[in-house]
Biopython code that builds the backbone (N, CA, C, O; Angstrom):
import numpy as np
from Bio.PDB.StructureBuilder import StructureBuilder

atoms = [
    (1, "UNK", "N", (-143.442, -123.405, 32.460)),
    (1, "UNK", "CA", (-143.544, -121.951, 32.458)),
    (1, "UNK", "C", (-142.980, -121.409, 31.142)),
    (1, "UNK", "O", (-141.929, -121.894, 30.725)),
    (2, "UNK", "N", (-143.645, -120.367, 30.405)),
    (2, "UNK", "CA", (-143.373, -119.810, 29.294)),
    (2, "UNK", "C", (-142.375, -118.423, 29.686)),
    (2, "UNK", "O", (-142.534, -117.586, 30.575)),
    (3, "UNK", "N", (-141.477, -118.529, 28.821)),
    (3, "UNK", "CA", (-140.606, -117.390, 29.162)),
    (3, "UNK", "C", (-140.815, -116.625, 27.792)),
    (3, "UNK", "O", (-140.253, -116.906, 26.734)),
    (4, "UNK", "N", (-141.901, -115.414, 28.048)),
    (4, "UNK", "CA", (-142.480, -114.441, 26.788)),
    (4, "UNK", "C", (-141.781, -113.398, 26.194)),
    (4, "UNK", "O", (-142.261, -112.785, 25.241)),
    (5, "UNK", "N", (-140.253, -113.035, 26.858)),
    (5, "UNK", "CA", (-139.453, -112.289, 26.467)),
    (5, "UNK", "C", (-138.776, -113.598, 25.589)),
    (5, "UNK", "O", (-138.769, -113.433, 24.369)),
    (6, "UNK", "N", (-138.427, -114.386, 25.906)),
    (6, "UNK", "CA", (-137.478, -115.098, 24.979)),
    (6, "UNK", "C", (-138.503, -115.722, 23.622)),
    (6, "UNK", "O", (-138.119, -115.811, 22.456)),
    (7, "UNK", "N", (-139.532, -116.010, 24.012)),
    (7, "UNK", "CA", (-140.292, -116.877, 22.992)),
    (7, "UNK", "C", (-140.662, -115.790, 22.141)),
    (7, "UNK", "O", (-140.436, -116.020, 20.953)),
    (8, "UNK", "N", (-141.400, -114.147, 22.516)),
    (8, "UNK", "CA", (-141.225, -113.133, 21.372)),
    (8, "UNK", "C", (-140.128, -112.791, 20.614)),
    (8, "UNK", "O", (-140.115, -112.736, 19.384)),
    (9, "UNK", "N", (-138.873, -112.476, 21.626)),
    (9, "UNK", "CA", (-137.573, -112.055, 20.404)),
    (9, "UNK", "C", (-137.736, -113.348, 19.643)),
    (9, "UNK", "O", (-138.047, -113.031, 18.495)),
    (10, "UNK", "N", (-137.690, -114.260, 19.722)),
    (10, "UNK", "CA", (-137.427, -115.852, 18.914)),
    (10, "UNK", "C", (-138.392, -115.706, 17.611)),
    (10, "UNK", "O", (-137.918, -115.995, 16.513)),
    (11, "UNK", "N", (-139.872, -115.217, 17.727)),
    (11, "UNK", "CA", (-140.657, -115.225, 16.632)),
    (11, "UNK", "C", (-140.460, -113.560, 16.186)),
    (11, "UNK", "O", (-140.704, -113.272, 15.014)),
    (12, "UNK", "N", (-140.148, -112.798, 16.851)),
    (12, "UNK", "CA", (-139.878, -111.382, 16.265)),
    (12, "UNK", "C", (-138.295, -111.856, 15.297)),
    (12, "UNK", "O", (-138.129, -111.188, 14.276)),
    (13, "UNK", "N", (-137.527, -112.622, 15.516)),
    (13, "UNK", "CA", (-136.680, -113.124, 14.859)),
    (13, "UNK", "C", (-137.112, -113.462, 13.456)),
    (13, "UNK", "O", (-136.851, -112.966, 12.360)),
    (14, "UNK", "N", (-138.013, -114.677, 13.933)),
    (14, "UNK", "CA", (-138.247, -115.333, 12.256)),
    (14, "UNK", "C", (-139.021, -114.637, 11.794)),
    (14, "UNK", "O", (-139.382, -115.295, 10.819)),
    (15, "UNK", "N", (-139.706, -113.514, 11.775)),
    (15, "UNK", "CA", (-140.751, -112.446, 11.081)),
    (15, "UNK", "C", (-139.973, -111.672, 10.508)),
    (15, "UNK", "O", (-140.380, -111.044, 9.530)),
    (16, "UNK", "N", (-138.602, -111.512, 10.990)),
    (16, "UNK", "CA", (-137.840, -110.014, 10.525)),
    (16, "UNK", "C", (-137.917, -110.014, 9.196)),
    (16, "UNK", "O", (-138.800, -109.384, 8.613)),
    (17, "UNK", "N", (-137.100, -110.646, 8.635)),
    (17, "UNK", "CA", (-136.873, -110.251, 7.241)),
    (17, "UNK", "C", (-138.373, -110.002, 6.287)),
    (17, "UNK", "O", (-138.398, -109.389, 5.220)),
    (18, "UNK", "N", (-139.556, -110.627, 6.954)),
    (18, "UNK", "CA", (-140.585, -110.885, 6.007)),
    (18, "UNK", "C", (-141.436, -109.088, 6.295)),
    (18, "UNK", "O", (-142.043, -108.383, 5.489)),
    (19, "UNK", "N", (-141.155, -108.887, 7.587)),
    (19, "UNK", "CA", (-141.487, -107.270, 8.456)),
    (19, "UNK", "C", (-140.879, -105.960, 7.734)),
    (19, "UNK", "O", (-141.469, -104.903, 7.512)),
    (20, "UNK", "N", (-139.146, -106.406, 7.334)),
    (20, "UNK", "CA", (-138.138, -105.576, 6.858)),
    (20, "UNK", "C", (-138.692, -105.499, 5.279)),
    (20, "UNK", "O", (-138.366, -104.378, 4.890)),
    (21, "UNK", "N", (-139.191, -106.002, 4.508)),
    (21, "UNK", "CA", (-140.054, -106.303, 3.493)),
    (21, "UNK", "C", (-140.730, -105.641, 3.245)),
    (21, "UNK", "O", (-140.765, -104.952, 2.226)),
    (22, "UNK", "N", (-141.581, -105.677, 4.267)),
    (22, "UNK", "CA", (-143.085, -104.875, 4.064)),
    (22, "UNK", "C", (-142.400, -103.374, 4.380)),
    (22, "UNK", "O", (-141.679, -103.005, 3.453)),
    (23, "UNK", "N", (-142.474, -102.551, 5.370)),
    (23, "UNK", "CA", (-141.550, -101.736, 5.847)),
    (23, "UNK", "C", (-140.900, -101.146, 4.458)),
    (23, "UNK", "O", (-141.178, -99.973, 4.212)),
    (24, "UNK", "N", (-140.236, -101.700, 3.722)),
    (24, "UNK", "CA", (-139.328, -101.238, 2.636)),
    (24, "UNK", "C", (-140.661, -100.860, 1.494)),
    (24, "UNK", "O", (-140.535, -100.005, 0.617)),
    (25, "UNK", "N", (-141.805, -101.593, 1.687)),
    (25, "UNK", "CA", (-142.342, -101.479, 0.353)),
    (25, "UNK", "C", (-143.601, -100.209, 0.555)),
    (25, "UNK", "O", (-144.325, -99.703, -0.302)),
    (26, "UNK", "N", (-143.537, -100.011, 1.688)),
    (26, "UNK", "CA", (-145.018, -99.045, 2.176)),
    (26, "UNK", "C", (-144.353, -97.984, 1.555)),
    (26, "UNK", "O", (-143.134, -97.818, 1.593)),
    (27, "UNK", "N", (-145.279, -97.162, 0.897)),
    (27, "UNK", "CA", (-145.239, -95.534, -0.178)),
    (27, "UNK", "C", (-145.724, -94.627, 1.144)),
    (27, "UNK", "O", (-145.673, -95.086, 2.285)),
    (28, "UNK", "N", (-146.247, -93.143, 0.808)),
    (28, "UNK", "CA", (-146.848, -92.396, 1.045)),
    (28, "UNK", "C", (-146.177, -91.799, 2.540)),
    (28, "UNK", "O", (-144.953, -91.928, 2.518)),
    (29, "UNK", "N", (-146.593, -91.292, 3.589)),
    (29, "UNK", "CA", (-146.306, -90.902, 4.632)),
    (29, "UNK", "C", (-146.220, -91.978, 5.549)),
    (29, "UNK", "O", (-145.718, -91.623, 6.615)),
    (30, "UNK", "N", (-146.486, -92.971, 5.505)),
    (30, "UNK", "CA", (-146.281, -93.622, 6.595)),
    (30, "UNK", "C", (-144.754, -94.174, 6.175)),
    (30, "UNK", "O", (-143.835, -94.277, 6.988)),
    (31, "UNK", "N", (-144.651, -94.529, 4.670)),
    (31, "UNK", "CA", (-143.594, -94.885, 4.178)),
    (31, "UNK", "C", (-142.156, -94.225, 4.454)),
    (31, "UNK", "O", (-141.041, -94.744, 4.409)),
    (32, "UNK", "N", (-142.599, -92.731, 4.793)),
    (32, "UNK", "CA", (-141.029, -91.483, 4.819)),
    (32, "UNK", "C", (-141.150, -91.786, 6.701)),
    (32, "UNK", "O", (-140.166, -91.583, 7.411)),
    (33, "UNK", "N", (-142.424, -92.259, 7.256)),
    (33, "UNK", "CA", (-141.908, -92.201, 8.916)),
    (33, "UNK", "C", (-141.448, -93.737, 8.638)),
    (33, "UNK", "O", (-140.364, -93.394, 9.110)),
    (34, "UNK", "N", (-141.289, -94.855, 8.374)),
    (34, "UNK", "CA", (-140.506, -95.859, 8.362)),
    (34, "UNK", "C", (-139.433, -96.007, 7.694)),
    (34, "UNK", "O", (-138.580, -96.720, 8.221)),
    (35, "UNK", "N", (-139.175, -95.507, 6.582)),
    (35, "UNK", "CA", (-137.896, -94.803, 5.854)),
    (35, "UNK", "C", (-136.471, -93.835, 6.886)),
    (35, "UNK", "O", (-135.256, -94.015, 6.964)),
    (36, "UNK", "N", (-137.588, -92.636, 7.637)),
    (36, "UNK", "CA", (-136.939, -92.112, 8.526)),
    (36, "UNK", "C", (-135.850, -93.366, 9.484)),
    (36, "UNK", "O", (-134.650, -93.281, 9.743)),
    (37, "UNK", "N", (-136.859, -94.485, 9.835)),
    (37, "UNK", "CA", (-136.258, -95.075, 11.077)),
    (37, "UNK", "C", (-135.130, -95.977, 11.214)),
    (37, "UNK", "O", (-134.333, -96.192, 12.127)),
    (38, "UNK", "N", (-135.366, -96.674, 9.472)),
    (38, "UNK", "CA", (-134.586, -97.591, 8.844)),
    (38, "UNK", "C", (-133.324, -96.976, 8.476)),
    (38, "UNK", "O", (-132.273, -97.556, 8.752)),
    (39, "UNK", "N", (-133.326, -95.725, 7.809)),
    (39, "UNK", "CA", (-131.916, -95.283, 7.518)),
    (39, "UNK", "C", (-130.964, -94.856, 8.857)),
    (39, "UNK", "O", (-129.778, -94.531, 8.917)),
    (40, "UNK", "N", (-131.772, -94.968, 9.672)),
    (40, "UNK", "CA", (-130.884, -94.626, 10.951)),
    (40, "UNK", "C", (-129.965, -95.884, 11.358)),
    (40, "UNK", "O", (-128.828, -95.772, 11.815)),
    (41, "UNK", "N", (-130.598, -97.036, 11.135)),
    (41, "UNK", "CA", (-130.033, -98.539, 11.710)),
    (41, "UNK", "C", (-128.415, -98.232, 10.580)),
    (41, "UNK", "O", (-128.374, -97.528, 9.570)),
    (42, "UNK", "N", (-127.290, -99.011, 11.192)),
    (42, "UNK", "CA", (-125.664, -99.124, 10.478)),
    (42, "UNK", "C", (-126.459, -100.549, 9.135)),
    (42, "UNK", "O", (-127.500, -101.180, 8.951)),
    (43, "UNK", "N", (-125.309, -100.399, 8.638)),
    (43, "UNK", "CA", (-125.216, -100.960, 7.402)),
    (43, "UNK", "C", (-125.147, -102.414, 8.011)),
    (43, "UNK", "O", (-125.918, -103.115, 7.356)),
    (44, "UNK", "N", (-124.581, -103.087, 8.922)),
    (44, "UNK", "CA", (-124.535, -104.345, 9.713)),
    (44, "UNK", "C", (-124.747, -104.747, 11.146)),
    (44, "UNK", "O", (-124.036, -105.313, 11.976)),
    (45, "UNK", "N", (-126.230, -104.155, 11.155)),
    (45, "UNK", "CA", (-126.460, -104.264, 12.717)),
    (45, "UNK", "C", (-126.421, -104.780, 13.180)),
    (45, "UNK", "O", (-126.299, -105.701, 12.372)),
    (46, "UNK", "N", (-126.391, -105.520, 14.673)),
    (46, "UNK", "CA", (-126.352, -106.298, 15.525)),
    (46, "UNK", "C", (-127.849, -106.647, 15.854)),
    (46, "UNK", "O", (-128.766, -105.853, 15.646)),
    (47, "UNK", "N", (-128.040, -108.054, 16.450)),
    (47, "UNK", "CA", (-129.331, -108.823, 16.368)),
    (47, "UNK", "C", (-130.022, -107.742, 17.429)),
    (47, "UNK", "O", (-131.245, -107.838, 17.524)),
    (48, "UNK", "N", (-129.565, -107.030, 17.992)),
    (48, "UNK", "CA", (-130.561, -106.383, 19.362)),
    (48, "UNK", "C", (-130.679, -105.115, 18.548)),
    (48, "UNK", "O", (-131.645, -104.468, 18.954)),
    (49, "UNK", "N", (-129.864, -104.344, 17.250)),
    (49, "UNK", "CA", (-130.043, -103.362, 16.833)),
    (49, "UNK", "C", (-130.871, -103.154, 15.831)),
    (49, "UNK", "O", (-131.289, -102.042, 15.508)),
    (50, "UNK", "N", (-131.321, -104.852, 14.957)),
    (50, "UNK", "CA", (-132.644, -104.648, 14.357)),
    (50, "UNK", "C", (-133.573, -105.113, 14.943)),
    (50, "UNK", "O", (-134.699, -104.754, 14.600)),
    (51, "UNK", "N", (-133.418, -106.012, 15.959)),
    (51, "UNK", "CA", (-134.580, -105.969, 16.780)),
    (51, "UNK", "C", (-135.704, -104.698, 16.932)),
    (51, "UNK", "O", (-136.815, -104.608, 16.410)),
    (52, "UNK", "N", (-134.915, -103.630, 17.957)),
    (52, "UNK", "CA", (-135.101, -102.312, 18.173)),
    (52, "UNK", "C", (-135.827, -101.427, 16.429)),
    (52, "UNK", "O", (-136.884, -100.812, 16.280)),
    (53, "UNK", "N", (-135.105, -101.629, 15.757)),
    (53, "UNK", "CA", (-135.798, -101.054, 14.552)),
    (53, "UNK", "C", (-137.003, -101.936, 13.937)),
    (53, "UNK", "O", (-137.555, -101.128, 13.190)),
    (54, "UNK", "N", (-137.372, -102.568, 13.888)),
    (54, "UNK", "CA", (-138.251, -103.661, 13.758)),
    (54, "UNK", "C", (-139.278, -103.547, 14.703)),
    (54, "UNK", "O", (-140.390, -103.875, 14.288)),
    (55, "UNK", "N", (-139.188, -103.121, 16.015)),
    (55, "UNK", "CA", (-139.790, -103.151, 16.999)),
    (55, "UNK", "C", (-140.654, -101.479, 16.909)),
    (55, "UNK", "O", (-141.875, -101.484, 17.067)),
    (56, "UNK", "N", (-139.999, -100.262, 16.677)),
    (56, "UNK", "CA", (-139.675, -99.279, 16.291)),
    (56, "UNK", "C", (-140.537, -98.647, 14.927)),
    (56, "UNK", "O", (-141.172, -97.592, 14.913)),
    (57, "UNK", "N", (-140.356, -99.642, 13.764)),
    (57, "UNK", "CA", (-141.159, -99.477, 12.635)),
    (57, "UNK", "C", (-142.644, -100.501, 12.789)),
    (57, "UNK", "O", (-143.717, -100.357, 12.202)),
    (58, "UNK", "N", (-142.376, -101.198, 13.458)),
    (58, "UNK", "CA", (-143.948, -102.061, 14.004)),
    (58, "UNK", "C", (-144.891, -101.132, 14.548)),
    (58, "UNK", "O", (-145.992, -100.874, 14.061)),
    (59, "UNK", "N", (-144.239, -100.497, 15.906)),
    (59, "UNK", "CA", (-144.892, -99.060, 16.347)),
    (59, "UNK", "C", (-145.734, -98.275, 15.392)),
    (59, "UNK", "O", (-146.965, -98.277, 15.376)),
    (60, "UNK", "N", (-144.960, -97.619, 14.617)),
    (60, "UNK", "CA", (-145.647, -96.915, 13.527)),
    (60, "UNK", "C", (-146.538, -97.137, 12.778)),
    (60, "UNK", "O", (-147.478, -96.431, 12.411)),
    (61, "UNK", "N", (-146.107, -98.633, 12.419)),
    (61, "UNK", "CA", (-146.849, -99.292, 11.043)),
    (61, "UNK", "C", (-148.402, -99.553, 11.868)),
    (61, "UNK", "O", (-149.463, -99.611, 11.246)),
    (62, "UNK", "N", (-148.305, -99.679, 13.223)),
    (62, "UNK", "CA", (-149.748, -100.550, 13.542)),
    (62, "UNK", "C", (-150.099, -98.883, 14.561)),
    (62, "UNK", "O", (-150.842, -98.778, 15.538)),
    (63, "UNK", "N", (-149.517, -98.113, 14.091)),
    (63, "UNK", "CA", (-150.923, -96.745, 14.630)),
    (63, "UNK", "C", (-149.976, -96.169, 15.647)),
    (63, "UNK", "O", (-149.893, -94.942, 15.593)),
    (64, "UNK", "N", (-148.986, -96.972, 16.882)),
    (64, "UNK", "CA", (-149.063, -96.004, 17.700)),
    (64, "UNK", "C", (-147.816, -94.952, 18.056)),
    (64, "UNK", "O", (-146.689, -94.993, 17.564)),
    (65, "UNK", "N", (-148.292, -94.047, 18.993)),
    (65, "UNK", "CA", (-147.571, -92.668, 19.318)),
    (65, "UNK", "C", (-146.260, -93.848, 19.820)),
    (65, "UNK", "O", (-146.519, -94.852, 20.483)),
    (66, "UNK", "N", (-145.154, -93.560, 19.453)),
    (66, "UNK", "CA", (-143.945, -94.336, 19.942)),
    (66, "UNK", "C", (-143.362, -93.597, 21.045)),
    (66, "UNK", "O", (-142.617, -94.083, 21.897)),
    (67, "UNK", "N", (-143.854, -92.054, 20.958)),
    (67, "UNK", "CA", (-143.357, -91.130, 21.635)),
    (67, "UNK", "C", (-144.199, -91.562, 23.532)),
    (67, "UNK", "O", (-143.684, -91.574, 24.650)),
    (68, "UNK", "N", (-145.192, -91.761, 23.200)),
    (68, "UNK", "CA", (-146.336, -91.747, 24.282)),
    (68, "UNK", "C", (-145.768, -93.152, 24.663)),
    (68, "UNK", "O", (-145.300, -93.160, 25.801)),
    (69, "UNK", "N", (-145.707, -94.099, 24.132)),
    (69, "UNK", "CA", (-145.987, -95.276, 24.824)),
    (69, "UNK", "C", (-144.381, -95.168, 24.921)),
    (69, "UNK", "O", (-144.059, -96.229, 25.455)),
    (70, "UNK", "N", (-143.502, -94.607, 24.735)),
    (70, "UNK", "CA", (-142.590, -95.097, 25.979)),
    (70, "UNK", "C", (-141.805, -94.132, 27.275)),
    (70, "UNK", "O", (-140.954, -94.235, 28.159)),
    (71, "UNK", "N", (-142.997, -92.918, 26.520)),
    (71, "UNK", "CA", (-142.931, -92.248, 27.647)),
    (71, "UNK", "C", (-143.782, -92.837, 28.622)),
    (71, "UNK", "O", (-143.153, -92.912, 29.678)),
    (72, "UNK", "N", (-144.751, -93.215, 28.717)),
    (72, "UNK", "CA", (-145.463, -94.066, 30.158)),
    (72, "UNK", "C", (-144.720, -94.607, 30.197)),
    (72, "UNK", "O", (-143.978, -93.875, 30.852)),
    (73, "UNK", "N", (-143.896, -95.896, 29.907)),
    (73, "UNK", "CA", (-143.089, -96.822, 30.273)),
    (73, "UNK", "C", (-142.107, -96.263, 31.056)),
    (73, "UNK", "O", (-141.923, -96.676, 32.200)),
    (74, "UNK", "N", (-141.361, -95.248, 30.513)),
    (74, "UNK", "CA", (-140.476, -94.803, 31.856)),
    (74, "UNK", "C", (-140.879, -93.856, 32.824)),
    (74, "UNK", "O", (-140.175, -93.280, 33.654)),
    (75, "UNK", "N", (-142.020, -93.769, 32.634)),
    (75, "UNK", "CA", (-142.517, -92.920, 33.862)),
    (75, "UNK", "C", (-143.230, -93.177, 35.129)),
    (75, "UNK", "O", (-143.513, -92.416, 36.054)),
    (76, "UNK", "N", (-143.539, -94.932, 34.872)),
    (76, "UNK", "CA", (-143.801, -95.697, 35.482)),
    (76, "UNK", "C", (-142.923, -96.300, 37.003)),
    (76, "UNK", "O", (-141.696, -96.296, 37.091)),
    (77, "UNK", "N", (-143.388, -96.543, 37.548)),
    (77, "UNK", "CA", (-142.252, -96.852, 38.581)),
    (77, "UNK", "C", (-142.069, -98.126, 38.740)),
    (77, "UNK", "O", (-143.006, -98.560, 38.070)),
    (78, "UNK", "N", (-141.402, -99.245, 39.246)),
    (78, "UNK", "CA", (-141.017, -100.618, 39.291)),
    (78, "UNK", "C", (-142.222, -101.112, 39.846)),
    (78, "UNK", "O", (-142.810, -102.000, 39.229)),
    (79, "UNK", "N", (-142.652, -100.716, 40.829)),
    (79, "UNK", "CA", (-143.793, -101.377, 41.704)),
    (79, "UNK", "C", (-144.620, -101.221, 40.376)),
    (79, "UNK", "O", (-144.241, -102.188, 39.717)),
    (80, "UNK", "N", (-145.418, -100.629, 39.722)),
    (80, "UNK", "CA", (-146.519, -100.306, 38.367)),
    (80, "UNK", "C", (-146.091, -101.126, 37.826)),
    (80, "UNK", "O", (-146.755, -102.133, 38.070)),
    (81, "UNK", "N", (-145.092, -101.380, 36.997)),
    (81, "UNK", "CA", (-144.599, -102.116, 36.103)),
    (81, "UNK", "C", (-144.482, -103.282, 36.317)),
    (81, "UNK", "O", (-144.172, -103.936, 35.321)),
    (82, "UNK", "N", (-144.649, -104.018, 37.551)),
    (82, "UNK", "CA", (-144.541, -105.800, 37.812)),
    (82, "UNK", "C", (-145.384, -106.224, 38.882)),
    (82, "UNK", "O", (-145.671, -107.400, 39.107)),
    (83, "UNK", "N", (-145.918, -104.870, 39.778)),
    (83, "UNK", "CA", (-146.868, -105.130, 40.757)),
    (83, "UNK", "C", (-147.918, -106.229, 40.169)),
    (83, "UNK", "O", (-148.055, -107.416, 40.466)),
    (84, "UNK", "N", (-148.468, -105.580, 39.422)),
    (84, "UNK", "CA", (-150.140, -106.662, 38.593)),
    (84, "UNK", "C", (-149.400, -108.317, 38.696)),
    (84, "UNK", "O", (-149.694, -109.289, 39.392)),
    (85, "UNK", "N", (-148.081, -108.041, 37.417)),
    (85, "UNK", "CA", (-147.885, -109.638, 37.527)),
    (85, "UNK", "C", (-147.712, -110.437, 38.734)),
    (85, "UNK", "O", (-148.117, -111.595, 38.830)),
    (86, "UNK", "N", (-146.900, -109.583, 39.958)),
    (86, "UNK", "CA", (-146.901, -110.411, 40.622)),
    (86, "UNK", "C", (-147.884, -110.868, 42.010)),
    (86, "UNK", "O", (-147.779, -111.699, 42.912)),
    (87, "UNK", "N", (-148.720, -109.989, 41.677)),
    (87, "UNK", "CA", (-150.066, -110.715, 42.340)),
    (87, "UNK", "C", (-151.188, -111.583, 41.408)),
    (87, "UNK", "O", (-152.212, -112.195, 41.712)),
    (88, "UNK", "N", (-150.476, -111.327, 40.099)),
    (88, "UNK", "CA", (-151.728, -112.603, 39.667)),
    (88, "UNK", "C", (-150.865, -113.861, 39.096)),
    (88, "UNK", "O", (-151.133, -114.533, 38.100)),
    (89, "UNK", "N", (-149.655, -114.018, 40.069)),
    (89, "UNK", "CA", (-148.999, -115.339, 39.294)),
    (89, "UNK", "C", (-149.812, -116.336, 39.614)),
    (89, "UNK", "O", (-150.183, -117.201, 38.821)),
    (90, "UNK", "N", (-150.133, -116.258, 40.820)),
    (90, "UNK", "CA", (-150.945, -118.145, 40.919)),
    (90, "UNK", "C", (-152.167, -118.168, 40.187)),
    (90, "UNK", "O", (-152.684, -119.264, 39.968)),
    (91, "UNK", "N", (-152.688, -117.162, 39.789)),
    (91, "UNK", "CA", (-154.164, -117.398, 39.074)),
    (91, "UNK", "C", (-153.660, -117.410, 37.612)),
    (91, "UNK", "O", (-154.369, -117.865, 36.715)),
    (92, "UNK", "N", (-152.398, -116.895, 37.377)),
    (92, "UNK", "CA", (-151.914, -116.908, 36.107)),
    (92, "UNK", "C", (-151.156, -118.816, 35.880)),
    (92, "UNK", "O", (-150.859, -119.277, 34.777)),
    (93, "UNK", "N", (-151.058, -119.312, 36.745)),
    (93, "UNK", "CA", (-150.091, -120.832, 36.656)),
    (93, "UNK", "C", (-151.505, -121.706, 36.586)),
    (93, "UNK", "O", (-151.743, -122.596, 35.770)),
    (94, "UNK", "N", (-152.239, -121.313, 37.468)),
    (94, "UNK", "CA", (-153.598, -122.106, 37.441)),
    (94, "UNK", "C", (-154.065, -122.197, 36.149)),
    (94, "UNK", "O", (-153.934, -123.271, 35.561)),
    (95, "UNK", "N", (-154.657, -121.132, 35.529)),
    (95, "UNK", "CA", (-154.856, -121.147, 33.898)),
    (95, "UNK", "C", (-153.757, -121.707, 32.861)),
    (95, "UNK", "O", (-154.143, -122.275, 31.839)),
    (96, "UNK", "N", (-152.176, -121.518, 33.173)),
    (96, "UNK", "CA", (-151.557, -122.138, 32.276)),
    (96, "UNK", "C", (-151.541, -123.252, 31.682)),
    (96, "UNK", "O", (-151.019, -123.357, 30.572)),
    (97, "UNK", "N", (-152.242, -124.528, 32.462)),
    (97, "UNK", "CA", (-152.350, -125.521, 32.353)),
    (97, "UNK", "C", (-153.249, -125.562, 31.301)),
    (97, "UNK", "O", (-152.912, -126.352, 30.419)),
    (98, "UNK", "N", (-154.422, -124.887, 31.085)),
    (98, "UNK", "CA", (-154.909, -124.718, 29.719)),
    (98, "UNK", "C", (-154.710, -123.967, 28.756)),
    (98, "UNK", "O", (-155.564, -123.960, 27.869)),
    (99, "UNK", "N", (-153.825, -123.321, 28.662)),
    (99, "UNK", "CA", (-152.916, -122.551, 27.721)),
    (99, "UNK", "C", (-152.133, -123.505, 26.582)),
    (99, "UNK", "O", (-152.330, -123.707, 25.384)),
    (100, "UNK", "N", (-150.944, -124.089, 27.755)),
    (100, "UNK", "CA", (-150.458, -125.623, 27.035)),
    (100, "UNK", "C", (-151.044, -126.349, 26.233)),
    (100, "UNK", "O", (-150.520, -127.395, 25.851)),
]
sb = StructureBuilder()
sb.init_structure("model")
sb.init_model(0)
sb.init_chain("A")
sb.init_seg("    ")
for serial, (resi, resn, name, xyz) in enumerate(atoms, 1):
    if name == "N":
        sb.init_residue(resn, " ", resi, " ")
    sb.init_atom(name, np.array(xyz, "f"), 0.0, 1.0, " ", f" {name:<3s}", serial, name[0])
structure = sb.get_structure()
């Protein structure tokens, strides 16, 4: 079984610095809304606090409303939010085997 929260932070890990890069080098308006987000992070953040900014300036950089998508997310209720997965685990374990 793949655990996709741990295996994303792990590669959102090794991308950072190459992400924090790009991010630093974008001009124009998209550049002052990722500028905005970055000067907010402390001078020595903690691994979950550039996570979040990284996660944050990804939003932006690839198009979307950050505002919208996490307003659905909390507006969602627990059952919405894990119901799907957990009626398609066995058709989801069945396929894993060709995933691997």
């Amino acid at each position: 079984m793949v655990h996709l929260e741990s295996k994303f932070m792990s590669k959102l890990d090794e991308y950072t610095s190459g992400l924090m890069k790009l991010f630093h080098s974008k001009g124009g308006t998209m550049g002052l809304k990722l500028q905005a987000i970055l000067l907010k992070a402390p001078t020595n953040p903690s691994i979950s606090m550039t996570r979040d900014v990284v996660i944050r300036c990804l939003m932006v950089y690839l198009g979307e409303s950050t505002d919208q998508l996490l307003k659905e997310y909390n507006d969602a209720d627990e059952d919405t939010v894990t119901g799907p997965c957990h009626a398609e685990d066995e058709n989801l374990q069945h396929q894993d085997r060709y995933i691997r």
